[in-house]
C-alpha positions as CSV (number, residue, x, y, z in Angstrom):
1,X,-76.7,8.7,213.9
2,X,-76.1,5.1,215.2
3,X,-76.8,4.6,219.2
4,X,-73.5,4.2,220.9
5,X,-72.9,1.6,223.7
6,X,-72.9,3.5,227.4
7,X,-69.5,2.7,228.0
8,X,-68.2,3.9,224.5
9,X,-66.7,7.8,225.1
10,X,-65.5,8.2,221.0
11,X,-67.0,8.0,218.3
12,X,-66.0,8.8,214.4
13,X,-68.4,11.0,212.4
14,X,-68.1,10.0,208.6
15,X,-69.8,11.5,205.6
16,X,-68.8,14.9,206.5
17,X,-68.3,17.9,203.6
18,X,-64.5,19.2,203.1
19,X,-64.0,22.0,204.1
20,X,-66.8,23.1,206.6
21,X,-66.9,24.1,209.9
22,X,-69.2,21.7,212.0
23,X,-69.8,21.7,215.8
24,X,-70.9,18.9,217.7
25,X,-73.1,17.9,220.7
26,X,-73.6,14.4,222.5
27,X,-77.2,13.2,223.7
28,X,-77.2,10.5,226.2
29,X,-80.2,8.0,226.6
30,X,-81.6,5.4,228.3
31,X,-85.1,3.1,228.9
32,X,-86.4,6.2,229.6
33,X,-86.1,8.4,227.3
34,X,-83.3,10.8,226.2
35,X,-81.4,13.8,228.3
36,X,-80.3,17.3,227.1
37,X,-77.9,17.7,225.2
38,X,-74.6,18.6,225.6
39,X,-72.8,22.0,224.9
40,X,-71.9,22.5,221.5
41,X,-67.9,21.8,220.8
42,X,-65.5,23.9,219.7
43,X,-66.0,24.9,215.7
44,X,-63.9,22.3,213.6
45,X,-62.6,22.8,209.9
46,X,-63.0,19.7,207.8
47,X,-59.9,19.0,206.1
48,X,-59.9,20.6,202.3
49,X,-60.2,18.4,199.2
50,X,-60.2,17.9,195.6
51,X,-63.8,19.2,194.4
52,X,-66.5,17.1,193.0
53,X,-69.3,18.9,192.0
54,X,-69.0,20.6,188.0
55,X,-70.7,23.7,187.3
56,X,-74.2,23.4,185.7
57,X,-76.4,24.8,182.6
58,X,-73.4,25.5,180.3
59,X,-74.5,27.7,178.0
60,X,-73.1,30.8,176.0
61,X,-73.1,31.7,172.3
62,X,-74.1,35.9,171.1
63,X,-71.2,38.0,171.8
64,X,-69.6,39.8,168.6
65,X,-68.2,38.2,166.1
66,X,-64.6,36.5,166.3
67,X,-65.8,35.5,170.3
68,X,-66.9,32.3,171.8
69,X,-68.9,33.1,175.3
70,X,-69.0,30.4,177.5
71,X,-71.4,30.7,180.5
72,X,-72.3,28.2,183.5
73,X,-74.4,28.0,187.1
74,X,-71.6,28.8,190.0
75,X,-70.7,26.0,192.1
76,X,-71.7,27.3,195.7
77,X,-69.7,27.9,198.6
78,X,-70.2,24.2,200.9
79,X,-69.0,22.3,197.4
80,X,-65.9,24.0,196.5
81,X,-64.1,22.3,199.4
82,X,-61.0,24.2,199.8
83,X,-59.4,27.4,199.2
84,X,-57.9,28.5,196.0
85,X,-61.3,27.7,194.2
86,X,-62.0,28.4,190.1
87,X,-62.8,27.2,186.8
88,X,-61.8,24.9,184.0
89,X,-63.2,26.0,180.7
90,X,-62.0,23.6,178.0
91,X,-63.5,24.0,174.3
92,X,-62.6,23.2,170.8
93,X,-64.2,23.6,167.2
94,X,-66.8,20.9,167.0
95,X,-64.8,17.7,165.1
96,X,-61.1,18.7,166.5
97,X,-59.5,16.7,169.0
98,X,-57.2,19.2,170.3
99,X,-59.0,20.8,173.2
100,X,-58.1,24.6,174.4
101,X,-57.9,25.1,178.0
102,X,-58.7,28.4,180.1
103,X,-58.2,29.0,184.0
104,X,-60.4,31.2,185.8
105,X,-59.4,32.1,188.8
106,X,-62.8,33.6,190.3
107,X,-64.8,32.3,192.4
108,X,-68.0,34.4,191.5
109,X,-67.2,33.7,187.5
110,X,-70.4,32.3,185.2
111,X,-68.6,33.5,182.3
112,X,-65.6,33.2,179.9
113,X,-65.2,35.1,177.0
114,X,-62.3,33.8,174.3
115,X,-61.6,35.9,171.2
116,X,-59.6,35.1,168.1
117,X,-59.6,36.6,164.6
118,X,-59.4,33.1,163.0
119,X,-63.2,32.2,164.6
120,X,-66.3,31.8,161.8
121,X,-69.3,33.1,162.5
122,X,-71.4,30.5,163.7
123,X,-69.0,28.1,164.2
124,X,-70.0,25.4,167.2
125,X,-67.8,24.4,169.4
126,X,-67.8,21.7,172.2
127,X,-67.6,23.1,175.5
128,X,-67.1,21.6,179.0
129,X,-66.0,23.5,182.2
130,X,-64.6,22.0,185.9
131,X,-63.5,23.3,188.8
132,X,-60.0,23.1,190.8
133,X,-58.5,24.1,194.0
134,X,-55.6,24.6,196.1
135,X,-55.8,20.2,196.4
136,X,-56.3,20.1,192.1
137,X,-58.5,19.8,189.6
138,X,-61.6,18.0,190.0
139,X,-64.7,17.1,187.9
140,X,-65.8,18.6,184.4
141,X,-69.1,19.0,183.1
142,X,-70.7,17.2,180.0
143,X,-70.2,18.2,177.1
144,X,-72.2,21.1,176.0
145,X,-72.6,22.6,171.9
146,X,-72.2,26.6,171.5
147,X,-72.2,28.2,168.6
148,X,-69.2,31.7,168.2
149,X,-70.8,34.9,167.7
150,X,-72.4,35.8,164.6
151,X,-71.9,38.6,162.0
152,X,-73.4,41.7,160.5
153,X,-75.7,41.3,157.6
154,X,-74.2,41.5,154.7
155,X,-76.8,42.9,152.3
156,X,-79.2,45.4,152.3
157,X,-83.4,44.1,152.1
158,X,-84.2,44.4,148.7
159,X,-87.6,45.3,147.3
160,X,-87.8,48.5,149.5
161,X,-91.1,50.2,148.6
162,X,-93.2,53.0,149.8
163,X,-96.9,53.7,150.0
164,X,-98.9,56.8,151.7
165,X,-101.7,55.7,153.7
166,X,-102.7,59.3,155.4
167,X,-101.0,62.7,155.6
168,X,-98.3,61.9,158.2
169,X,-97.8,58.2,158.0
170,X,-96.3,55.9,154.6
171,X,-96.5,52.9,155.0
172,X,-92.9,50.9,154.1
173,X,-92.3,47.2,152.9
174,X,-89.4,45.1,151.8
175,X,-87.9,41.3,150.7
176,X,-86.7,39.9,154.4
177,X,-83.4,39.0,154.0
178,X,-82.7,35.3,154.6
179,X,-80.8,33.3,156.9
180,X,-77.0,32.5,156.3
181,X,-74.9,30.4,158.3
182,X,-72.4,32.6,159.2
183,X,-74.4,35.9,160.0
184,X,-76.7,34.2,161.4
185,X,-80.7,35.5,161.6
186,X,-82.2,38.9,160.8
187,X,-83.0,40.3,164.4
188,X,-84.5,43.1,163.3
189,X,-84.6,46.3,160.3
190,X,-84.1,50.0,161.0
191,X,-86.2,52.2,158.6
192,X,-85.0,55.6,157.6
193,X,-86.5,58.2,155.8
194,X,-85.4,61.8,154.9
């Protein structure tokens, strides 16, 4: 902080956070050095404003299919600057220009889950997601790419074949089955035998 003139008794702190309880405690000097300082003041409550700060790493995609998940980094407590504090999550298929818009009202919330029938599998959607409270809305994030859930497979491996290699294990091979755009990749086979 500046020095004040000696016969100043007031001052105005500025750069302050909204929304935070701050004490205070004056230090006097002189050409010889500096005194104790005083006892702290009362607790004061900034005044509450709009927030500033958008949630970070937005994220999402997986889920089943017909869902978009949409996840992000909570803001913390010091930047959500007033009461009444939650999330904007705005998306829309990727080329639209009509954007969706969801409130969540949670204040612990990373995540936001919209399902609808009418989704692809696969489909990628531009995402961003802002914050609000009791003073409005404030800042949105960048805009992020997630893709909606994917599918089942939808055929079997083919080429299935079978080869003993001792007397209690066979050996079992087949065709991978390839990537498609809407199902998505091949995370893994179950074998059965009987």
């Amino acid at each position: 902080p500046e020095v004040i003139n000696g016969r100043t008794h007031k001052a105005t702190v500025v750069d302050l956070s909204p929304w935070v309880e701050y004490e205070f405690r004056v230090v006097a000097s002189n050409s010889v050095g500096i005194g104790e300082p005083s006892r702290p003041s009362a607790l004061l409550k900034t005044k509450a404003a709009v927030p500033v700060v958008a949630p970070t790493h937005i994220s999402g995609g997986g889920g089943s299919r017909s869902e978009l998940v949409i996840t992000w980094e909570p803001v913390s407590e010091e930047l959500q600057n007033g009461e009444g504090f939650g999330y904007v999550v705005m998306f829309r298929p990727l080329g639209s220009t009509t954007w969706t818009k969801a409130v969540v009202a949670s204040v612990e919330s990373s995540k936001y889950v919209y399902r609808n029938e009418s989704i692809t599998p696969l489909s990628p959607f531009e995402v961003k997601v802002g914050v609000y409270n009791n003073e409005g809305e404030g800042t949105l994030s960048s805009i992020s790419i997630i893709y909606s859930g994917e599918d089942e497979p939808q055929m079997a491996p083919a080429g299935a074949s079978a080869l003993s290699v001792s007397a209690a294990a066979v050996e079992v091979s087949w065709l991978p089955i390839p990537w498609n755009r809407h199902t998505g990749r091949v995370l893994g086979y179950e074998v059965r035998g009987w």
